[in-house]
C-alpha positions in Angstrom: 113.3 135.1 111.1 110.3 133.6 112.5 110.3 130.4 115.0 107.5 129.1 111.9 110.4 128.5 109.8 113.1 126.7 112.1 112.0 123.4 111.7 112.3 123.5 108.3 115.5 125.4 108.1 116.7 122.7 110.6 115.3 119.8 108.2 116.6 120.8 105.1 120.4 121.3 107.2 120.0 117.9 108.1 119.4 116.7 105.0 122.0 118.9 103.2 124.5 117.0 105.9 123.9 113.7 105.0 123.6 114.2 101.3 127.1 116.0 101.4 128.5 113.1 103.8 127.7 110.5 101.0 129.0 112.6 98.4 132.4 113.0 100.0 132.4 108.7 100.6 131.4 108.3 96.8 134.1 110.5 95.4 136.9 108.1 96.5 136.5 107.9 100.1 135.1 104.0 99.8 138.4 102.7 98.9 140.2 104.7 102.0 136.8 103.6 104.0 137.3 99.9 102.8 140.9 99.9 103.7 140.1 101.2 107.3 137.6 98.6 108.2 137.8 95.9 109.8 136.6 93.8 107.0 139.6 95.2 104.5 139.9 96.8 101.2 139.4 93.3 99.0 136.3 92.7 100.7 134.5 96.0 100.6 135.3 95.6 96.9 133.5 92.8 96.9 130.4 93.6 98.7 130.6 96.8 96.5 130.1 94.5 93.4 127.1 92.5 94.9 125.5 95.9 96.2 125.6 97.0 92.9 124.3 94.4 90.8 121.2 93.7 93.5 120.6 97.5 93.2 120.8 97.4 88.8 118.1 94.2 88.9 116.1 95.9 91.3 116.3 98.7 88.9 115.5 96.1 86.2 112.7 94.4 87.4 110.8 97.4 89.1 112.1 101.2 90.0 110.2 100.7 93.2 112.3 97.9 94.7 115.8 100.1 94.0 113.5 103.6 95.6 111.8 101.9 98.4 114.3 98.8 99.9 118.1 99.8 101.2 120.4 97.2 100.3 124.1 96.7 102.7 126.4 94.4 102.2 129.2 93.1 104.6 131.5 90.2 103.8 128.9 88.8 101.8 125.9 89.1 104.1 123.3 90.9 102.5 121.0 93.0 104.7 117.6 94.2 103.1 115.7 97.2 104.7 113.2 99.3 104.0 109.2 98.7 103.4 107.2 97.6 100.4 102.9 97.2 100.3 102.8 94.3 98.7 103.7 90.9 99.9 104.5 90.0 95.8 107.1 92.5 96.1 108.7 91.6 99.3 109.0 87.9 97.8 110.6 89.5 94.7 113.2 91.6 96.6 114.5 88.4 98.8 114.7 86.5 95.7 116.6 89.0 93.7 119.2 89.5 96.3 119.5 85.7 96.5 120.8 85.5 92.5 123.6 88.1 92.8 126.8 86.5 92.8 129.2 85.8 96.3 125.9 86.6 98.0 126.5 84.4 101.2 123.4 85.2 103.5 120.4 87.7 103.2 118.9 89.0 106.0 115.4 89.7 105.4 114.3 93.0 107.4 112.1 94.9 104.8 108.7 95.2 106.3 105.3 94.8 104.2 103.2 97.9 105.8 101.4 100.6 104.2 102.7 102.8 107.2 105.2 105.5 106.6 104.9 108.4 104.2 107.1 111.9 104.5 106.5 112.4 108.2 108.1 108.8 109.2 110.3 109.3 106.3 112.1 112.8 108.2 111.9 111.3 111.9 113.7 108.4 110.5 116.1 110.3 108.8 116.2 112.3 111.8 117.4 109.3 114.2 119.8 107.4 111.6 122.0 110.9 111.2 121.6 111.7 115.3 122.7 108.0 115.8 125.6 108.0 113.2 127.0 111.2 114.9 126.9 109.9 117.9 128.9 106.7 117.1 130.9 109.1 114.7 132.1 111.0 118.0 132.5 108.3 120.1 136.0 107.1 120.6 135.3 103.8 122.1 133.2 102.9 118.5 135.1 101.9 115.8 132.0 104.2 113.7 133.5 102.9 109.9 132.6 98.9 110.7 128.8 99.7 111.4 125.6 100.5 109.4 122.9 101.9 110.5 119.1 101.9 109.0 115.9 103.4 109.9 112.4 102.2 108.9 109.5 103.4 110.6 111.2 104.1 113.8 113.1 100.4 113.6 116.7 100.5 114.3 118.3 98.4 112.4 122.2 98.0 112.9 124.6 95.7 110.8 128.6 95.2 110.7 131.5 94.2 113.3 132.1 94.8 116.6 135.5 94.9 117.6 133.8 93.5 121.1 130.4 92.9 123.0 131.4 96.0 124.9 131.7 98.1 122.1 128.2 96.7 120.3 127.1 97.1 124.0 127.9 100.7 123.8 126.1 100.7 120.1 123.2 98.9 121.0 122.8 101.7 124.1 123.0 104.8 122.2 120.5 103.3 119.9 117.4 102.5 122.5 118.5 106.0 124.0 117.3 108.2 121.2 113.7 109.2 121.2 111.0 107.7 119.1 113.3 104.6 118.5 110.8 102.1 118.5 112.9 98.7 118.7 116.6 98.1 117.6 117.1 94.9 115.7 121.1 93.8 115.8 122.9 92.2 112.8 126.2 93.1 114.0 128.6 90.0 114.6 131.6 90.2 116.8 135.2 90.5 115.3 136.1 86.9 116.0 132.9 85.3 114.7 133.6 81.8 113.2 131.0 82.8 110.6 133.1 85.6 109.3 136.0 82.6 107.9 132.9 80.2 107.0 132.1 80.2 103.1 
């Protein structure tokens, strides 16, 4: 085998990985994941249900907005990732998310660039799976309560920390992997008074 064709042996691996990883979750494993985090099996229903119908209008109103924006949901809080070129379609997405139902905050984070493309696309793809196996193998992380997204070498975490030293730790192993250009944190802390607050 030639050293040409490593890379691309070691791409397609990775990708094989993480497409097998959400298949195993979708089959069932969301409702042993939902009871198993912190924010319980009712909720993750829940955010489940919003998820979904942002993703169907998205689908309605323009197969770009489902392909090109990630949409995470956590007791309600809607995070929005990802990158559109047009401002018009950025407005559109915010909006959208606004309208599904028991939606209680959306967190704006989808950038208006023309940047990216296939090369971004793998490096990003490369640090969001290195990052998720790392919190995956750390024992001090409580790995099922966090999210992690990658746009253009942005960092984008979101969930609940059992503690600032475990988000701490989070926020570490982030900054530490190359190419990371900045890590934006959404993650709130256990005992936040905005996780009782409707």
């Amino acid at each position: 085998m030639t050293t040409k064709l490593m890379p691309a042996l070691v791409l397609m691996s990775t990708f094989a990985l993480s497409s097998c990883a959400v298949a195993v979750v979708g089959a069932g494993g969301a409702v042993g994941m939902g009871a198993a985090e912190e924010r319980g099996f009712e909720s993750s229903v829940d955010d489940a249900k919003i998820k979904g119908a942002i993703s169907s209008a998205y689908v309605d109103n323009s197969f770009g907005l489902y392909h090109d924006i990630q949409v995470d949901v956590i007791e309600g809080r809607v995070m929005l990732t990802g990158s559109v070129d047009k401002p018009e379609s950025h407005e559109s997405a915010v909006k959208i998310a606004w309208q599904a139902s028991g939606v209680r905050a959306v967190i704006d984070e989808i950038q208006v660039t023309s940047e990216g493309g296939f090369k971004s696309g793998v490096n990003d793809a490369w640090i969001a799976n290195k990052l998720r196996t790392q919190l995956m193998l750390n024992g001090d992380v409580k790995n099922v309560n966090y999210t992690v997204e990658v746009e253009n070498g942005v960092v984008y975490l979101f969930g609940i920390a059992q503690d600032q030293a475990e988000l701490d730790r989070v926020i570490a192993a982030a900054r530490d992997i190359s190419d990371v250009k900045k890590v934006i944190n959404h993650v709130i802390l256990k005992d936040d008074p905005r996780r009782n607050s409707q």
